[in-house]
N, C-alpha and C positions, 0 to 999 in steps of 0.2 A: 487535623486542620493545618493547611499551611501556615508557613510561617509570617508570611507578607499579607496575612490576613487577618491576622491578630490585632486585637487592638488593648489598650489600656485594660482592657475589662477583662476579654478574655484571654490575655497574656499573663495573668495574676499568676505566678510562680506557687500558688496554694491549691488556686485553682485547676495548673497544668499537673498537679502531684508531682511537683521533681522532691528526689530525695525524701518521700515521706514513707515512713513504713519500717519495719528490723529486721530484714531489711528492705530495703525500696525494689518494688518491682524493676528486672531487670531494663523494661524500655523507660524509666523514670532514673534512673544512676547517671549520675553529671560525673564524665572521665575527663581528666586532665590531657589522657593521652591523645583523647580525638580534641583537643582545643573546644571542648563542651562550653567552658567558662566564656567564653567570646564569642559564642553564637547565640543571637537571639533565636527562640525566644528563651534559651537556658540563663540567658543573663539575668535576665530577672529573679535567679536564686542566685547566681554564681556572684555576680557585685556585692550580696550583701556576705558572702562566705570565700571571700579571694583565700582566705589561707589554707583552702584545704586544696587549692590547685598549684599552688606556687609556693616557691619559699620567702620565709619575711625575719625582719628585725624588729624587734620590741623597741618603741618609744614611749619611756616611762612616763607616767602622770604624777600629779604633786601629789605628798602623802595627804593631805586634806584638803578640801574643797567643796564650794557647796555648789548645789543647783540653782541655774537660771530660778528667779521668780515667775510666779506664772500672774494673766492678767488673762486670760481666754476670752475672745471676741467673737462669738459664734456667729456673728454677723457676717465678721468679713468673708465669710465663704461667698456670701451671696453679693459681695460687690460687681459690678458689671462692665466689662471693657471689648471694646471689639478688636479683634486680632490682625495684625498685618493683613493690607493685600484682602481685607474681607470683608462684609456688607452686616453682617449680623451679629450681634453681642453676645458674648455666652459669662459664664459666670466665672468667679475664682474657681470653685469645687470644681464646675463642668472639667475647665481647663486643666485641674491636675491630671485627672484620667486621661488625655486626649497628650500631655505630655509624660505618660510613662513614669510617671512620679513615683517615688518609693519613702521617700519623707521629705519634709519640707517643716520647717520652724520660721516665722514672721515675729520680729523684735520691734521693739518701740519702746523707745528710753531706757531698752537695757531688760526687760520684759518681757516675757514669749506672750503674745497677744494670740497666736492662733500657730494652730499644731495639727499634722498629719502624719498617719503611718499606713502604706501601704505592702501589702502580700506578707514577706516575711521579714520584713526591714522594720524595725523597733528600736526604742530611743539608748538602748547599749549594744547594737548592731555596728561592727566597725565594718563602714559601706567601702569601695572604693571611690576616691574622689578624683581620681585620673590628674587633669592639668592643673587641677584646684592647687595641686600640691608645687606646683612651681612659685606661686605665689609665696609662701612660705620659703620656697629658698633662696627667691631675689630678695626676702626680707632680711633675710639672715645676710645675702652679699653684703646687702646695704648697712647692714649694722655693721660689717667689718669694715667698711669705706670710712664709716663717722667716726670709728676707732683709728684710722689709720694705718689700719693692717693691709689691707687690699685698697691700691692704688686706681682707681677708674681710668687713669691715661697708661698706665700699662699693658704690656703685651699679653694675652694668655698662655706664652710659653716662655715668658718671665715667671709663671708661679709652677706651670706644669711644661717642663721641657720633653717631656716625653711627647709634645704636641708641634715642636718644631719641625717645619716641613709640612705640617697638614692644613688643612683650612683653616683654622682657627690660631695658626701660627702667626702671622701676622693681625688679627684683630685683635682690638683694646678688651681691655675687661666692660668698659662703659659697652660698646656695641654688642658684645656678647650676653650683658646684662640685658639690652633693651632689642636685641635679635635682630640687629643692624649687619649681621655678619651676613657674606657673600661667600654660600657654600654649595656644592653640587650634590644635595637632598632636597631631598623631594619628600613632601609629607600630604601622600594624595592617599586619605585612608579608604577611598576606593578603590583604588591600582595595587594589586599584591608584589607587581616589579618595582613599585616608590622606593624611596629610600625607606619608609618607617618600615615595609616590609623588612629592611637587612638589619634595621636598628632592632627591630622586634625578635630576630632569629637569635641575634648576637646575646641580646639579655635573658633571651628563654622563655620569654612569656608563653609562647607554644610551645608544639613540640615544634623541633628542626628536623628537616628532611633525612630521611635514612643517609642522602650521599652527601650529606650538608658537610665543608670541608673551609667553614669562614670563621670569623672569631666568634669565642665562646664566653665573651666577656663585655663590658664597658670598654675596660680599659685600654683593651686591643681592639672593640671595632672604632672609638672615637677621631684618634690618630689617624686610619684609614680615610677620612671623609676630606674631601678635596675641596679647593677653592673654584667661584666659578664668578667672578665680576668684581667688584671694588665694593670692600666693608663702608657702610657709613651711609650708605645713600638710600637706603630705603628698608624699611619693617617686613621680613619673611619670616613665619611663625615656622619655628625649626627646634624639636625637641632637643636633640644633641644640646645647641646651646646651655640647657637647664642642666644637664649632666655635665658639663663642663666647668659649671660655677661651683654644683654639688662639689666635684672633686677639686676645686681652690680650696672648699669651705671646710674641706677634710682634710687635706693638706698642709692649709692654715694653721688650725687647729688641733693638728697631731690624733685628732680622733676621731672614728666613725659616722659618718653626719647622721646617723639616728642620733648617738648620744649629742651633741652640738643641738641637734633639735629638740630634744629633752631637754635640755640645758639650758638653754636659751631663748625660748619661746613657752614649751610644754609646760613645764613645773611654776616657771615664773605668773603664768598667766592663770594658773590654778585648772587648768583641764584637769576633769574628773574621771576620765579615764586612759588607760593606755593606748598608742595606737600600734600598728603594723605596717612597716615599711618593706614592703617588695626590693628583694635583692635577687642580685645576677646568679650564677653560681661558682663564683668568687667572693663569695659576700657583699659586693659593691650595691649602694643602695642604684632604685631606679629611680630619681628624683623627677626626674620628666614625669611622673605619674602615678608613683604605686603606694602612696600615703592610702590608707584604710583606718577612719578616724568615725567616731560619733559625732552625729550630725552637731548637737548641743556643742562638741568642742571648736567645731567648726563653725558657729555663729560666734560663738567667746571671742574666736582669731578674731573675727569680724568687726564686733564690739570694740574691741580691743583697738583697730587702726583708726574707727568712726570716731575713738577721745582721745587720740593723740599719742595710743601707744601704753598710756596706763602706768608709766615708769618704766616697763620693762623694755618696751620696742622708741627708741629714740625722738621725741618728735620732730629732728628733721630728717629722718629716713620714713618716716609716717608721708609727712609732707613730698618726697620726690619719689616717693611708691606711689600716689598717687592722686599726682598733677606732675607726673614726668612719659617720658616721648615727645616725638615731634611729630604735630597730625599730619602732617608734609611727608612724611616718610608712610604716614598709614598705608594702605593696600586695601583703597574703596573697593576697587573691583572683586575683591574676595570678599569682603563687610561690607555687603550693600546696605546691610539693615544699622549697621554704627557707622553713621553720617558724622563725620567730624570728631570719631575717636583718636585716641594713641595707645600706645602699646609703650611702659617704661617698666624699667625692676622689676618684670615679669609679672606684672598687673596691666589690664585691660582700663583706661581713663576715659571715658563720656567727654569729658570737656564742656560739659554742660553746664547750666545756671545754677543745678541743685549742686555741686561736684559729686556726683554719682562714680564709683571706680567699680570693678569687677573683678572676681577669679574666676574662672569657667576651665569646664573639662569636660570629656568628650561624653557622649551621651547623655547627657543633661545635669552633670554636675556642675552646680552654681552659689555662688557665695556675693551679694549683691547689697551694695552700702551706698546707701540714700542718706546722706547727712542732712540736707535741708529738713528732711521731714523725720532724720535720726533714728531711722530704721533700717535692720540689717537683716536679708533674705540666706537662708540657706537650704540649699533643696539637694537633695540626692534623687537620682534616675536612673533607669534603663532603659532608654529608646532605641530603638531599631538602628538608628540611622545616628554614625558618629558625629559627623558636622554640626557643630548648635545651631545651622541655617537651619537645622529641620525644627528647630521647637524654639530659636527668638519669638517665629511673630505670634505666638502666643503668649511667653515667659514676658519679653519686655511689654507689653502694652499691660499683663498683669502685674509690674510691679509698680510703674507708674499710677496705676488705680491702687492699686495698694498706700502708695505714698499718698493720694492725692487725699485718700478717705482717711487715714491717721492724721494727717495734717490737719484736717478737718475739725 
């Protein structure tokens, strides 16, 4: 069956047989070599098994810790919302399948109220969570700001001079934080010529071309990337930026930003398990994206920002993670479906009456905190289609019904 045919159902990574068997029939074997792992439909086993394609760094968990309490609402599968852009209502459940859902956890007061696991994705599976994972490193920027270690009106080639002369030479830490920078990348994960295609080569996520003859690194393709307008005037979602703070925050702190995120997030906030961070092959981590965490640690973060940080994460870097950007700088025209958002410290802000913020990453990984109604979404996926245009007008109009019926 082709691939652009598949849907929720019969895309199930159990049901395609990838990898099952001692060994797997040879047209079922996901090869790192042919980039198996980033083609759907193999994504849907390869997200939840990134480490057997690429290499990673351990992100320790604290030695003790307990689990989420449970409160299961079997109900809310069958709440009802109707989708962007659409005439007829479908249900919660309907919707996971219809967005490629691989697990999802719904909180309410600190509570898993309703729970999913689909194909081969389970509640100690370290998923990939792609852009999720930036969120987590503008947290960390921001905790070195409230320390006074990392200056926001500073130059980025004030902490990393090996940056002078390239695009990010002359931008603040603040714009590079909140992706105000004016750089000649292109992040059109449709177009294989974009920049994220060279940024992609440089850190290995695939293979690189037999005559491939570009940098083999971070650290030498970042410097390459040139200027192309005036920082400051407008929000372009440009990964480089996130690996740019990664390497202050490594810099800073004299050591690897796995252990920093161990350190300083992981162990304090009691995650129950380790995660997996995708490095280059220079060991550099890929902060733009390659955190591979359990879903459960990934509502905690969540939990975690919706009370203010908990002790560990500062309550004013809580509060300018998120109610910071300026929606004046947004880029309607790309987020048609977030009316009136921003983009600050590498968190996604609603600006809305609930103060709703977001982490999102590519194929439907989502981390979604409703304060009004005090409920915090985490979903892991594997959709076809990178852009989250492909699965908002489902995702938001369900977490809104979601909030409305907790609230309830």
């Amino acid at each position: 069956m082709a691939g652009d045919l598949l849907d929720g159902v019969t895309s199930d990574p159990v049901r395609m047989g990838w990898m099952q068997g001692s060994p797997p029939p040879a047209d079922k074997i996901l090869l790192a070599s042919r980039a198996d792992h980033m083609r759907f439909p193999m994504i849907r086993w390869s997200y939840s098994n990134m480490r057997q394609f690429v290499p990673s760094r351990r992100v320790a968990a604290a030695d003790e810790s307990k689990a989420l309490e449970r409160a299961i609402d079997e109900g809310l599968g069958q709440i009802r919302f109707v989708p962007l852009n659409a005439d007829e209502p479908m249900s919660l459940e309907q919707s996971l399948t219809q967005a490629f859902t691989d697990g999802i956890l719904v909180l309410h007061r600190g509570k898993v109220v309703f729970e999913r696991w689909f194909g081969v994705t389970g509640p100690e599976t370290r998923h990939i969570a792609f852009s999720v994972t930036k969120s987590f490193v503008g947290t960390l920027a921001e905790m070195l700001v409230e320390e006074g270690r990392l200056d926001p009106a500073a130059l980025a080639s004030d902490y990393l001079p090996e940056l002078t002369g390239s695009g990010f030479g002359d931008a603040t830490v603040r714009q590079v934080l909140d992706m105000t920078t004016a750089l000649d990348f292109s992040e059109d994960y449709a177009d294989p010529n974009s920049g994220i295609g060279a940024y992609s080569a440089a850190l290995g996520l695939t293979p690189r071309p037999v005559d491939y003859a570009g940098p083999i690194d971070l650290a030498s393709y970042l410097p390459r990337i040139g200027k192309a307008g005036q920082h400051g005037t407008g929000f372009t979602y440009r990964t480089p930026n996130t690996e740019v703070l990664a390497w202050m925050i490594a810099r800073i702190e004299g050591k690897h930003f796995a252990e920093v995120l161990s350190e300083r997030i992981w162990r304090p906030l009691g995650m129950r398990g380790d995660a997996d961070l995708i490095v280059d092959q220079a060991g550099t981590a890929f902060a733009g994206g390659g955190l591979n965490l359990r879903l459960e640690d990934l509502a905690r973060f969540g939990e975690a920002m919706r009370l203010g940080g908990l002790g560990v994460i500062p309550e004013a870097v809580v509060q300018r993670a998120t109610h910071g950007g300026e929606p004046a700088h947004f880029d309607r025209n790309r987020y048609p479906q977030l009316p009136g958002w921003s983009y600050g410290s590498q968190w996604w802000i609603s600006n809305n009456n609930r103060g709703c913020f977001s982490a999102r990453g590519i194929h439907g990984q989502t981390l979604w905190v409703d304060p009004a109604a005090e409920m915090t979404v985490a979903r892991f996926a594997s959709h076809p289609t990178a852009a989250n245009g492909a699965n908002d007008p489902l995702s938001l109009p369900a977490w809104a019904a979601l909030a409305e019926a907790l609230s309830s």
